[in-house]
mmCIF file of the C-alpha atoms, coordinates in Angstrom:
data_MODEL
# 
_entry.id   MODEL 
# 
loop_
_atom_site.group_PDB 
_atom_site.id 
_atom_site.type_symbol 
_atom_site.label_atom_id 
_atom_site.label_alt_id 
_atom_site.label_comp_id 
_atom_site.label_asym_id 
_atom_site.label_entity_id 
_atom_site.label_seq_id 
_atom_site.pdbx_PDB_ins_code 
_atom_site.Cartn_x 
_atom_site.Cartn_y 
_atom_site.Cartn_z 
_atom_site.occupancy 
_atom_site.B_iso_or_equiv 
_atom_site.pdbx_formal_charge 
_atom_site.auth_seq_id 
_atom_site.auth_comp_id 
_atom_site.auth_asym_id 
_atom_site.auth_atom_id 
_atom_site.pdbx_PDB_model_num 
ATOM 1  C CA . UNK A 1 1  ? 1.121   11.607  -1.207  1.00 0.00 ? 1  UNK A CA 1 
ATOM 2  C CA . UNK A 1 2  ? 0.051   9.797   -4.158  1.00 0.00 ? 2  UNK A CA 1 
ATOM 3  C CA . UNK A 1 3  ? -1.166  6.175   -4.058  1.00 0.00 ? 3  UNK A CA 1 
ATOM 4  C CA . UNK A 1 4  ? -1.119  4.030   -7.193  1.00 0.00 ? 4  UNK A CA 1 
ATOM 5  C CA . UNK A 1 5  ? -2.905  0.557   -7.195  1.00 0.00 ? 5  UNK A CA 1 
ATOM 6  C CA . UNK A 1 6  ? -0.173  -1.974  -7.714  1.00 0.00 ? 6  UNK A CA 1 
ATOM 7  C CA . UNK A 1 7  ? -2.594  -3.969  -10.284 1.00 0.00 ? 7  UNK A CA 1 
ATOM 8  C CA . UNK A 1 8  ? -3.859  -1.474  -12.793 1.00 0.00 ? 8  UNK A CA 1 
ATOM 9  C CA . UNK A 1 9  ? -1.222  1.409   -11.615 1.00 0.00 ? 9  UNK A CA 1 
ATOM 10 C CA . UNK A 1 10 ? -4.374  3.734   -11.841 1.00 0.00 ? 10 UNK A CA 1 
ATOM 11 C CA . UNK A 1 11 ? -4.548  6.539   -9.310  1.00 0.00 ? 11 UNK A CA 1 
ATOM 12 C CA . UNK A 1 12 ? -6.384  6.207   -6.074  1.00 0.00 ? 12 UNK A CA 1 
ATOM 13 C CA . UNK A 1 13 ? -8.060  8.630   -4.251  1.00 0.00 ? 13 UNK A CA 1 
ATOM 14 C CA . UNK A 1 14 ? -8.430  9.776   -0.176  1.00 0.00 ? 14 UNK A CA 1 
ATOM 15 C CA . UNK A 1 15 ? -11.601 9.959   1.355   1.00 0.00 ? 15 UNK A CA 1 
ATOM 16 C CA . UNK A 1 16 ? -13.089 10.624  4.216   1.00 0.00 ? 16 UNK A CA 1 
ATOM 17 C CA . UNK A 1 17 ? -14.466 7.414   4.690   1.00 0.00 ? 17 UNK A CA 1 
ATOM 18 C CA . UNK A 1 18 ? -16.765 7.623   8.706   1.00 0.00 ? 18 UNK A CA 1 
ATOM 19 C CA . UNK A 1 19 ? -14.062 9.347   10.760  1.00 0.00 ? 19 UNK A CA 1 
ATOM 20 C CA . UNK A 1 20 ? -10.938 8.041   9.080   1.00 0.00 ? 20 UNK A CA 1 
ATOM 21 C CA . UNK A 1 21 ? -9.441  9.035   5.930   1.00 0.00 ? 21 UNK A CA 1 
ATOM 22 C CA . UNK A 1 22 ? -9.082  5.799   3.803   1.00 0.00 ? 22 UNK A CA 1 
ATOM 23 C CA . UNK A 1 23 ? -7.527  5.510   0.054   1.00 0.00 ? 23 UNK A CA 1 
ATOM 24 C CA . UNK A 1 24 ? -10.279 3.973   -2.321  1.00 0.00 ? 24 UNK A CA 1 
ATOM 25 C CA . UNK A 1 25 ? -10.066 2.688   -5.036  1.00 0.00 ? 25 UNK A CA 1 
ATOM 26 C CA . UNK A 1 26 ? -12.426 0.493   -7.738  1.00 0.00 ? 26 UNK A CA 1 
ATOM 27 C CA . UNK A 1 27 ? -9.839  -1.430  -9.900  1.00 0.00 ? 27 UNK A CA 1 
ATOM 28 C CA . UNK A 1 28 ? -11.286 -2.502  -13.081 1.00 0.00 ? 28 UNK A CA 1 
ATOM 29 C CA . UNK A 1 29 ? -8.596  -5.644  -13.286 1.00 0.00 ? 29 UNK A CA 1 
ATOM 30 C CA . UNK A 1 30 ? -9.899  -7.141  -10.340 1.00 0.00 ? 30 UNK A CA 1 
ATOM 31 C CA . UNK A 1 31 ? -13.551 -6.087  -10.747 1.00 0.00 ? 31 UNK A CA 1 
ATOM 32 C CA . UNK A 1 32 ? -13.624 -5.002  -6.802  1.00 0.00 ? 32 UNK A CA 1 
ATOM 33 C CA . UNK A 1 33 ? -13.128 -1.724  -4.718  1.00 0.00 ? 33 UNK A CA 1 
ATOM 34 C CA . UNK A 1 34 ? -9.856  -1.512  -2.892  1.00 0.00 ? 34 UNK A CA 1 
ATOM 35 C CA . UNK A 1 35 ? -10.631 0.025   0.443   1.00 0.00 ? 35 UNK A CA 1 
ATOM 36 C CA . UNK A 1 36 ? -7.818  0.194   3.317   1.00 0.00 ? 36 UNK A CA 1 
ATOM 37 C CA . UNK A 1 37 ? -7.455  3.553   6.029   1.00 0.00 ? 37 UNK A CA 1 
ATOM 38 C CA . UNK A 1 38 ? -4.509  5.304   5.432   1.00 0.00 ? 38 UNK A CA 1 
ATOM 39 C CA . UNK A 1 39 ? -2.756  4.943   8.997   1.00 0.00 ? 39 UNK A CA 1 
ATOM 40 C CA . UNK A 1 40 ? -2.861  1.104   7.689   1.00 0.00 ? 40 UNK A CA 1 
ATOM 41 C CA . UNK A 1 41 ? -1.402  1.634   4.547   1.00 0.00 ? 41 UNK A CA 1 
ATOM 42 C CA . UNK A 1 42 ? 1.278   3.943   6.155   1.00 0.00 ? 42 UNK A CA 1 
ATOM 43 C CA . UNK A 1 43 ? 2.363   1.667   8.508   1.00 0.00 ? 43 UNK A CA 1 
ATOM 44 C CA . UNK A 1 44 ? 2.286   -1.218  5.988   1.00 0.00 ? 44 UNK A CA 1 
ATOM 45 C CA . UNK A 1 45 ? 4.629   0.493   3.335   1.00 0.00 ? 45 UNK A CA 1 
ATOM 46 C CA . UNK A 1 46 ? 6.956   1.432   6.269   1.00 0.00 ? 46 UNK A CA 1 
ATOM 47 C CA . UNK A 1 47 ? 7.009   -2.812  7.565   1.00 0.00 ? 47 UNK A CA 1 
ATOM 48 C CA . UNK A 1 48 ? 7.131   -3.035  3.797   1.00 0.00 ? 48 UNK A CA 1 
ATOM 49 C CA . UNK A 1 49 ? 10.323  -0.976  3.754   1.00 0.00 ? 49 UNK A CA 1 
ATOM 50 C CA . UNK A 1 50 ? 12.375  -2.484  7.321   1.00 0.00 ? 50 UNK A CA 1 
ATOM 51 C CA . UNK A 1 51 ? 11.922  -6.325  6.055   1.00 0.00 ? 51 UNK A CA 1 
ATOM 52 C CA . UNK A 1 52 ? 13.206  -5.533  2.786   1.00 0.00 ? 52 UNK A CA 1 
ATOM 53 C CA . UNK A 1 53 ? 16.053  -4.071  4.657   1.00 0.00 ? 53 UNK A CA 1 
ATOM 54 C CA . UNK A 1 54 ? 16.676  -6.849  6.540   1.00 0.00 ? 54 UNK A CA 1 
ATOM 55 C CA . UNK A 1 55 ? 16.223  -9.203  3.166   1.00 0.00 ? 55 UNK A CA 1 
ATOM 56 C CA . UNK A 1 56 ? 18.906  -7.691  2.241   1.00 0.00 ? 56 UNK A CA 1 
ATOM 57 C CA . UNK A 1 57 ? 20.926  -7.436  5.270   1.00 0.00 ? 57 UNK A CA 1 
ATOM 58 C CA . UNK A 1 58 ? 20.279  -11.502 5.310   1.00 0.00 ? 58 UNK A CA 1 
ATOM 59 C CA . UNK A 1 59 ? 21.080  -11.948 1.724   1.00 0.00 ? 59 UNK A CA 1 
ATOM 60 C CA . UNK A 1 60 ? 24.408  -10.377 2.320   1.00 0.00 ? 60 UNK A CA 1 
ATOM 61 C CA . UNK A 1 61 ? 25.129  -13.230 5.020   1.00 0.00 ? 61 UNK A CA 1 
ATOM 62 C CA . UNK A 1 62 ? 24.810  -15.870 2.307   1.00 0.00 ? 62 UNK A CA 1 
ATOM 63 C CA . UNK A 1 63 ? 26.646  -14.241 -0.405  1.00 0.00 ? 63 UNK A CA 1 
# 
């Protein structure tokens, strides 16, 4: 799976990082290394995906 940072849309790269595989990444628009381990970023873009599910199950309550 590719990762893209969501500032410069450059690719970022997995690593074996200790023990855990992490995606790193130096972005040159913020002028700081992006570091996060992938089980994080996994289960972030999955919350990611159920609450904008529910946004939308919410937003069709008011429309």
């Amino acid at each position: 799976m590719n990762h893209k940072c969501k500032i410069c849309g450059k690719e970022m790269r997995e690593e074996l990082y200790g023990e855990e595989m992490s995606i790193i990444h130096v972005c040159p628009d913020e002028d700081k290394i992006v570091h996060i381990k992938k089980e994080e970023l996994i289960y972030l873009l999955k919350e990611r995906k159920r609450l904008n599910k529910r946004i939308k199950e919410i937003r069709s309550f008011i429309d």
